[in-house]
LOGU-677725 format. One record per residue (C-alpha): residue number from 1; residue in one letter; x, y, z. Coordinates in pm, whole numbers. Layout:
BEGIN
+-----+------+--------+--------+--------+
: seq : type :   east :  north :     up :
+-----+------+--------+--------+--------+
: NUM :    a :      X :      Y :      Z :
...
+-----+------+--------+--------+--------+
REM end
This chain:
BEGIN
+-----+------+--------+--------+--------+
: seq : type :   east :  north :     up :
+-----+------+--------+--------+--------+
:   1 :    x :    870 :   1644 :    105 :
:   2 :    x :    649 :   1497 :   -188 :
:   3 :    x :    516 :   1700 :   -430 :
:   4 :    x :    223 :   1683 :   -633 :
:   5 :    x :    242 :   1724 :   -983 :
:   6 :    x :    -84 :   1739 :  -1226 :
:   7 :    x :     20 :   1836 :  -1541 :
:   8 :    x :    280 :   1807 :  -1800 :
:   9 :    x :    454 :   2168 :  -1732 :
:  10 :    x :    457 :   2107 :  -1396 :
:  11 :    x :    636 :   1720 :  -1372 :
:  12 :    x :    894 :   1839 :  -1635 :
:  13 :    x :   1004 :   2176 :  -1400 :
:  14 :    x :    991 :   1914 :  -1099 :
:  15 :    x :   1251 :   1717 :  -1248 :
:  16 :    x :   1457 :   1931 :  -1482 :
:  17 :    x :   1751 :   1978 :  -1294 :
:  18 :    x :   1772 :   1582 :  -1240 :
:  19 :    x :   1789 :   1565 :  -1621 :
:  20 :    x :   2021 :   1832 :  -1663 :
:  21 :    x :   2290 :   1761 :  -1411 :
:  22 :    x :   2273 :   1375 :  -1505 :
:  23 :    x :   2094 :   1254 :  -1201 :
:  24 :    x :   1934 :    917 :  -1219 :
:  25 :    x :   1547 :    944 :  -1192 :
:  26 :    x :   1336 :    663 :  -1074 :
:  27 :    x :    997 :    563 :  -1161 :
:  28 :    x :    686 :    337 :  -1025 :
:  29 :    x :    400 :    345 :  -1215 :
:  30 :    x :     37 :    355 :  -1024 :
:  31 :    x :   -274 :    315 :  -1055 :
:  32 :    x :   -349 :    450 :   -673 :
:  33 :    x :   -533 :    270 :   -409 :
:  34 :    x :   -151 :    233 :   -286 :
:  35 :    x :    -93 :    -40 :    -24 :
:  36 :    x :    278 :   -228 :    118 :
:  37 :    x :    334 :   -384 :   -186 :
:  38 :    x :    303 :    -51 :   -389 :
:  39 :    x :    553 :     80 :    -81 :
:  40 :    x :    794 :   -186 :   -152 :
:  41 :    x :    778 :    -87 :   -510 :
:  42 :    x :    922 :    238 :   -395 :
:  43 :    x :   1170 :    104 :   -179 :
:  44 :    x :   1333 :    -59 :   -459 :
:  45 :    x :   1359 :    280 :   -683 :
:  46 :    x :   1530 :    448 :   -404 :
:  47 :    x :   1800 :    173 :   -405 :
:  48 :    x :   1845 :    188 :   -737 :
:  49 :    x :   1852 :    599 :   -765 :
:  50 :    x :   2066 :    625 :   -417 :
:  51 :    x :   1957 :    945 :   -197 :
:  52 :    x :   1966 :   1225 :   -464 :
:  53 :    x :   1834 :   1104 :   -780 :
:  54 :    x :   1422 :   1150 :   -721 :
:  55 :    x :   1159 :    895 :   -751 :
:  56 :    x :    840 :    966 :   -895 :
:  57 :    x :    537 :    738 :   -844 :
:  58 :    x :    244 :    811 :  -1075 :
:  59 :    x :    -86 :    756 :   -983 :
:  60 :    x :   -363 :    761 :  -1295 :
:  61 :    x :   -628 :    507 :  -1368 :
:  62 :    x :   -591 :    426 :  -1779 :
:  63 :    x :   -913 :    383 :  -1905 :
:  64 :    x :   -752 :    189 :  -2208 :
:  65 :    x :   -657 :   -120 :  -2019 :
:  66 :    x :  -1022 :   -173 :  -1895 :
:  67 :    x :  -1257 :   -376 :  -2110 :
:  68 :    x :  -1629 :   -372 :  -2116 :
:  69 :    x :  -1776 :   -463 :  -1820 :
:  70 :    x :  -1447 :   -438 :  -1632 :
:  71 :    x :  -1441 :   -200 :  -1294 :
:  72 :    x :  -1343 :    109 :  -1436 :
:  73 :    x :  -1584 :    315 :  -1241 :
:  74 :    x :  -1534 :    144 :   -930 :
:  75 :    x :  -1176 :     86 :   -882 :
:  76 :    x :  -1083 :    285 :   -606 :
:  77 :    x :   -955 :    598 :   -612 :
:  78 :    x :   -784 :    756 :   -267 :
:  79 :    x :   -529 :   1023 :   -379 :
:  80 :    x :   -522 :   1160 :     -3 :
:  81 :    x :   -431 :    835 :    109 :
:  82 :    x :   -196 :    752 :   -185 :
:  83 :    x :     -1 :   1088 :   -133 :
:  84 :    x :     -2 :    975 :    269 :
:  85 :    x :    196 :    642 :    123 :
:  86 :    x :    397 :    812 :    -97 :
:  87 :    x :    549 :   1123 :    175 :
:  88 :    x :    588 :    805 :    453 :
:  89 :    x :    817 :    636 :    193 :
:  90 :    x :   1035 :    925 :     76 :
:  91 :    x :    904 :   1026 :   -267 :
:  92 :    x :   1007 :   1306 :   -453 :
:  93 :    x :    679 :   1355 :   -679 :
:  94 :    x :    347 :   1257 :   -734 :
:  95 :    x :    234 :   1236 :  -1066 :
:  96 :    x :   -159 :   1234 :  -1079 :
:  97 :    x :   -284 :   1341 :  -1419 :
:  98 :    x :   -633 :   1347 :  -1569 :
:  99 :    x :   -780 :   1179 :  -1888 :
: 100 :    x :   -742 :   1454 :  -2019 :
: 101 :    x :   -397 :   1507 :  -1942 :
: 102 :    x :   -268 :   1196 :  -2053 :
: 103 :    x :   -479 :   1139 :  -2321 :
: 104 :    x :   -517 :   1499 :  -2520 :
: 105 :    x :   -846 :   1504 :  -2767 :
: 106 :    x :   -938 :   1132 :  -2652 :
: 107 :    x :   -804 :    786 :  -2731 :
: 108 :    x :   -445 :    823 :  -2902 :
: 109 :    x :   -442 :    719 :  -3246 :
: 110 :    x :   -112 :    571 :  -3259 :
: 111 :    x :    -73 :    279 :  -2994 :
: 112 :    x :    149 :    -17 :  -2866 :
: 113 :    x :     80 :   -334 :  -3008 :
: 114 :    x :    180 :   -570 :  -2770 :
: 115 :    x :    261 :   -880 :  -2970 :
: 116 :    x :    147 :  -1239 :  -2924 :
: 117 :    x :    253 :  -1285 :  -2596 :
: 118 :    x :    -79 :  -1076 :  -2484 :
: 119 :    x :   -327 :  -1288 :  -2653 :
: 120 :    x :   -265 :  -1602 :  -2413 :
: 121 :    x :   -313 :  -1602 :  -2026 :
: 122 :    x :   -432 :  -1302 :  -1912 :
: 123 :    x :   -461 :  -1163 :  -2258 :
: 124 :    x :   -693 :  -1421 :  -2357 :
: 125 :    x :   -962 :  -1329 :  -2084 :
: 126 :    x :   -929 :   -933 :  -2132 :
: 127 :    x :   -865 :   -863 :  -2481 :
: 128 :    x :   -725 :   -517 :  -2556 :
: 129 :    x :   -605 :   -512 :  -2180 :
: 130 :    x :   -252 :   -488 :  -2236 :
: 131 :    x :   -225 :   -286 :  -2592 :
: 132 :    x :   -404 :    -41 :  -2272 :
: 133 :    x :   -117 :    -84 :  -2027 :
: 134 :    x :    197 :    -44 :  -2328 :
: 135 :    x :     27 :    208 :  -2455 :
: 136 :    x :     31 :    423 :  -2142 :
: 137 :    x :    381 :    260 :  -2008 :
: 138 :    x :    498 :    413 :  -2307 :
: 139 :    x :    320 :    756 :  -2282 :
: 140 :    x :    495 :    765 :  -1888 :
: 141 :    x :    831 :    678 :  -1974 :
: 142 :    x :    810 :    972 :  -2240 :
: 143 :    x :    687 :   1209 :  -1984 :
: 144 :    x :    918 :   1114 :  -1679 :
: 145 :    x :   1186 :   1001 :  -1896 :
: 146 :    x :   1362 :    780 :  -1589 :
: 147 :    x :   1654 :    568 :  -1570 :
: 148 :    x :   1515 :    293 :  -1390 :
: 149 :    x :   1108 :    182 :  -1379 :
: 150 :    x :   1006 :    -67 :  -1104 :
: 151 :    x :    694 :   -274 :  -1159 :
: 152 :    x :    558 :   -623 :   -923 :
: 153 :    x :    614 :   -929 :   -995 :
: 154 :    x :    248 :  -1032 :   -926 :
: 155 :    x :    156 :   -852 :  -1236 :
: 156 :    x :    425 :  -1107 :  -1406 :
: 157 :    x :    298 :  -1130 :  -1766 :
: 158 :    x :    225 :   -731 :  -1765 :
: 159 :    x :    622 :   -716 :  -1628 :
: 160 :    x :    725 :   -959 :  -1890 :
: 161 :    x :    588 :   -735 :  -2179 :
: 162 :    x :    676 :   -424 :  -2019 :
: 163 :    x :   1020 :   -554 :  -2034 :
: 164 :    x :    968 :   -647 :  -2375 :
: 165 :    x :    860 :   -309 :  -2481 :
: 166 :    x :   1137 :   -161 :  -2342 :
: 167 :    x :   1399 :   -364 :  -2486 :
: 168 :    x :   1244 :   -397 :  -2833 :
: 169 :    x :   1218 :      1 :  -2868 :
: 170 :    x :   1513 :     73 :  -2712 :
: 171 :    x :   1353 :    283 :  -2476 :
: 172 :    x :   1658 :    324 :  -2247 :
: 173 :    x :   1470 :    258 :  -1903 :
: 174 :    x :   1607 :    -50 :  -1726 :
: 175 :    x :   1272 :   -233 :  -1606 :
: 176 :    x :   1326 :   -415 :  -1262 :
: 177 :    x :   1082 :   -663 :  -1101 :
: 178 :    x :   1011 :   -646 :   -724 :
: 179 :    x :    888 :   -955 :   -480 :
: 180 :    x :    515 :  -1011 :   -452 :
: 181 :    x :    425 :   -890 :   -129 :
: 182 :    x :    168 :  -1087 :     96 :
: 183 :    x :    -41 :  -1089 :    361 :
: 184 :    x :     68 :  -1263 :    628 :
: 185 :    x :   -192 :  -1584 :    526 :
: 186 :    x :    -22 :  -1599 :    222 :
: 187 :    x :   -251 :  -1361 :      3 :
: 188 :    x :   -107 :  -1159 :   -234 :
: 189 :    x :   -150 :   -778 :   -192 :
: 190 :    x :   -400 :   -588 :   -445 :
: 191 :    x :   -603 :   -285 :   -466 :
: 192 :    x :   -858 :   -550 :   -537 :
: 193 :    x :   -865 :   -725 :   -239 :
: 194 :    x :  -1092 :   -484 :    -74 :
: 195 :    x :  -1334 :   -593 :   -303 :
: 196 :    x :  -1357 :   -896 :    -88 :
: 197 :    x :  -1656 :   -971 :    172 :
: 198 :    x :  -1488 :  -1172 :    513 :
: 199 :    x :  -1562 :  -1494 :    397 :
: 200 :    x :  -1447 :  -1443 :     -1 :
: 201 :    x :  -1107 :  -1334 :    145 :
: 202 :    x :  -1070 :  -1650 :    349 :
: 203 :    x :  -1133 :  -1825 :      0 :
: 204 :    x :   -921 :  -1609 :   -174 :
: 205 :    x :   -592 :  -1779 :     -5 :
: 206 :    x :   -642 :  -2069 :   -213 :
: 207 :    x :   -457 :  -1908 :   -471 :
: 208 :    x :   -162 :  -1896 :   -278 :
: 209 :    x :   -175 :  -2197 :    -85 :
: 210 :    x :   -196 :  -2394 :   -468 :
: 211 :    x :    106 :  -2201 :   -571 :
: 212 :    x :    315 :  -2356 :   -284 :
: 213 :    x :    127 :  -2678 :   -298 :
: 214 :    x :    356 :  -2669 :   -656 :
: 215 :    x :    657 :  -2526 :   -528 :
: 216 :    x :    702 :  -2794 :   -267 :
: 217 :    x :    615 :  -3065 :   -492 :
: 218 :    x :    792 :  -2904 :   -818 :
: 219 :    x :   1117 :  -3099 :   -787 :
: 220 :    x :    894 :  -3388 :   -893 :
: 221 :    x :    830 :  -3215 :  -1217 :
: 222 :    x :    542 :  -3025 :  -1360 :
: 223 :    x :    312 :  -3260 :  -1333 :
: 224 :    x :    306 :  -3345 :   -997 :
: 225 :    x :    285 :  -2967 :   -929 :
: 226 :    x :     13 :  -2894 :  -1142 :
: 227 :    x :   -163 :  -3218 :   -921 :
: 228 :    x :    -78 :  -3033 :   -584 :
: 229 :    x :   -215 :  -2686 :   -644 :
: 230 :    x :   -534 :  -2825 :   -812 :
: 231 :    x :   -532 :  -3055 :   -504 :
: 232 :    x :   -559 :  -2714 :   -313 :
: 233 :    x :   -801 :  -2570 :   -544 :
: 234 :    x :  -1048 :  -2871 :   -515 :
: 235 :    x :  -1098 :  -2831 :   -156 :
: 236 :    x :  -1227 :  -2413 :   -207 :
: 237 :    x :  -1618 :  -2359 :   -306 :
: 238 :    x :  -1627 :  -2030 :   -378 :
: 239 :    x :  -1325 :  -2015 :   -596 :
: 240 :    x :  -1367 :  -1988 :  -1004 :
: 241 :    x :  -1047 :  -2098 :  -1173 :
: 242 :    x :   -972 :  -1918 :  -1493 :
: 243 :    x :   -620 :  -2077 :  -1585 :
: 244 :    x :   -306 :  -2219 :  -1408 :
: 245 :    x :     -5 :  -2257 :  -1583 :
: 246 :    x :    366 :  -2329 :  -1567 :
: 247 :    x :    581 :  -2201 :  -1804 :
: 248 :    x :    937 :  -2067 :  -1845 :
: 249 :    x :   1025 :  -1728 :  -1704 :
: 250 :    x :   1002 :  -1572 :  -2020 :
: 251 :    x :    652 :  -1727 :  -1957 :
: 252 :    x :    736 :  -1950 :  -2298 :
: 253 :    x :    650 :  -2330 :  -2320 :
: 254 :    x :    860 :  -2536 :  -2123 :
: 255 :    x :   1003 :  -2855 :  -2335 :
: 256 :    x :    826 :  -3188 :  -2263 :
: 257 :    x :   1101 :  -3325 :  -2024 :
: 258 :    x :   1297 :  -3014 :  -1864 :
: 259 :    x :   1621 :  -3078 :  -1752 :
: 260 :    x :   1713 :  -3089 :  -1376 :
: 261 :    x :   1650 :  -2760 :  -1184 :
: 262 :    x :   1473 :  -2614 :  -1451 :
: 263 :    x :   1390 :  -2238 :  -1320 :
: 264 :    x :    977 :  -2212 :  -1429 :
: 265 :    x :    669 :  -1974 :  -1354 :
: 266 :    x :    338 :  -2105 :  -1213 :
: 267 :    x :     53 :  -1833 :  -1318 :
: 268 :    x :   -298 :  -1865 :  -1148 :
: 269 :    x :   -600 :  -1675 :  -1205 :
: 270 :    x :   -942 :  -1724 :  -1063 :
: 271 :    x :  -1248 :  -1554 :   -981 :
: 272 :    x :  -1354 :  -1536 :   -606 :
: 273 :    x :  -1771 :  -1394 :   -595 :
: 274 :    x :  -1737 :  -1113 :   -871 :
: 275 :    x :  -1350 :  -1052 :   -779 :
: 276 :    x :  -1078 :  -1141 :   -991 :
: 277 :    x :   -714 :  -1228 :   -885 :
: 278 :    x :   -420 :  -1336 :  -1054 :
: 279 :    x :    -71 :  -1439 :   -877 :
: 280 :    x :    222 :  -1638 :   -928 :
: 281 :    x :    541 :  -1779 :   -802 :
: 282 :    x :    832 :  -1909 :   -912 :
: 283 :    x :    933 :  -2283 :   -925 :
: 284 :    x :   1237 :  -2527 :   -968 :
: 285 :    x :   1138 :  -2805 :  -1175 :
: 286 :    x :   1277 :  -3175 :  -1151 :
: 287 :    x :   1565 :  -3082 :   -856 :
: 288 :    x :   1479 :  -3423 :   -651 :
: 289 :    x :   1508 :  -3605 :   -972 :
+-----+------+--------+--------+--------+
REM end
């Protein structure tokens, strides 16, 4: 049975005899509006914490990762629905705190800087978006203290610096990266996607169709798959390319001439009508060379 948890007092009682007989706790962090690839998310934590240590999924929109202008006010909030997701998959506890909660006599005063890693990508088109997301990483970890935090993939460069964070604090959580989940058109799963009017979703698969447009042409090098997936992207109308990228895992320039079977990221964001959407896959550069 999943139980819901709104305040401080009441997720530290929920989990108290985890912590005190040694019992790994795991941990996905949430914004809500939870859909299969949130599930999967969960799936992955009870691996990793086997059938007695409890996972805890929290569910709180962070105003500090949301820029001016951003959809702060719209982004959709279904805590019925969410806690629906979260019972079907086996969760332990909910944690859905306020503002308020989180944040106790407004904005915190001491933050995460993030580094220079979030001032390129998607760091360059939302400043201030990811001091937002360390900032509250951070807070959670503190609160739920767990062993083991699983975050997407298709949020890679927000993964990357969560991983980052962790290891550069020493925050003793081991951060683990979980599969992009899709539709089955190709389209990667987001809370955002319901955003999308019938004929903005069609155009939305571009995004995915470019990314393995440069997978299958990848062992060519990086150029060639950069020319595939914009290949893809020329034949869309309604689709509003922001960046695409490859880069190294760590998501760090790739040299000029990578060796055979270099292992690389392509990144892709783009606008589709006032909806933005970001995904990614990974490559093999230069294996048919």
């Amino acid at each position: 049975m999943t139980v819901l948890a709104s305040t401080r007092e009441e997720l530290a009682k929920l989990l108290d005899s985890a912590r005190r007989d040694g019992i790994p706790v795991g941990f996905v962090p949430t914004m809500g509006a939870l859909h299969e690839g949130h599930a999967s998310l969960m799936r992955v934590a009870r691996e990793r914490v086997g059938s007695t240590g409890p996972v805890v999924v929290s569910i709180f929109v962070n105003p500090l990762q949301f820029g001016a202008g951003e959809d702060l006010d719209r982004y959709p909030r279904t805590l019925e629905a969410d806690l629906e997701v979260c019972e079907r998959e086996g969760v332990d506890v909910v944690f859905a705190p306020s503002v308020e909660e989180v944040y106790p006599g407004g904005d915190p005063q001491v933050t995460v800087a993030p580094g220079p890693l979030a001032e390129v990508l998607e760091g360059k088109t939302r400043p201030g978006h990811f001091g937002g997301v360390l900032t509250v990483v951070a807070k959670l970890f503190g609160l739920v203290k767990p062993d083991v935090a699983v975050f997407g993939e298709k949020d890679y460069q927000q993964l990357a610096l969560i991983r980052r964070m962790a290891a550069d604090l020493c925050l003793g959580v081991d951060v683990v990266g979980a599969p992009t989940q899709r539709e089955p058109d190709g389209l990667a799963l987001s809370s955002r996607n319901r955003y999308l009017s019938p004929e903005q979703r069609e155009e939305a698969t571009t995004l995915s169709r470019a990314l393995y447009a440069a997978q299958a042409e990848a062992g060519h090098g990086v150029e060639a798959a950069l020319q595939a997936a914009r290949a893809e992207l020329r034949r869309a109308k309604g689709v509003d390319l922001d960046y695409l990228v490859i880069t190294d895992p760590a998501l760090a320039a790739l040299p000029t001439d990578p060796e055979p079977a270099t292992e690389a990221r392509i990144l892709i964001a783009a606008r589709v009508g006032t909806t933005r959407l970001i995904d990614n896959m990974s490559l093999t550069i230069g294996a048919s060379r």
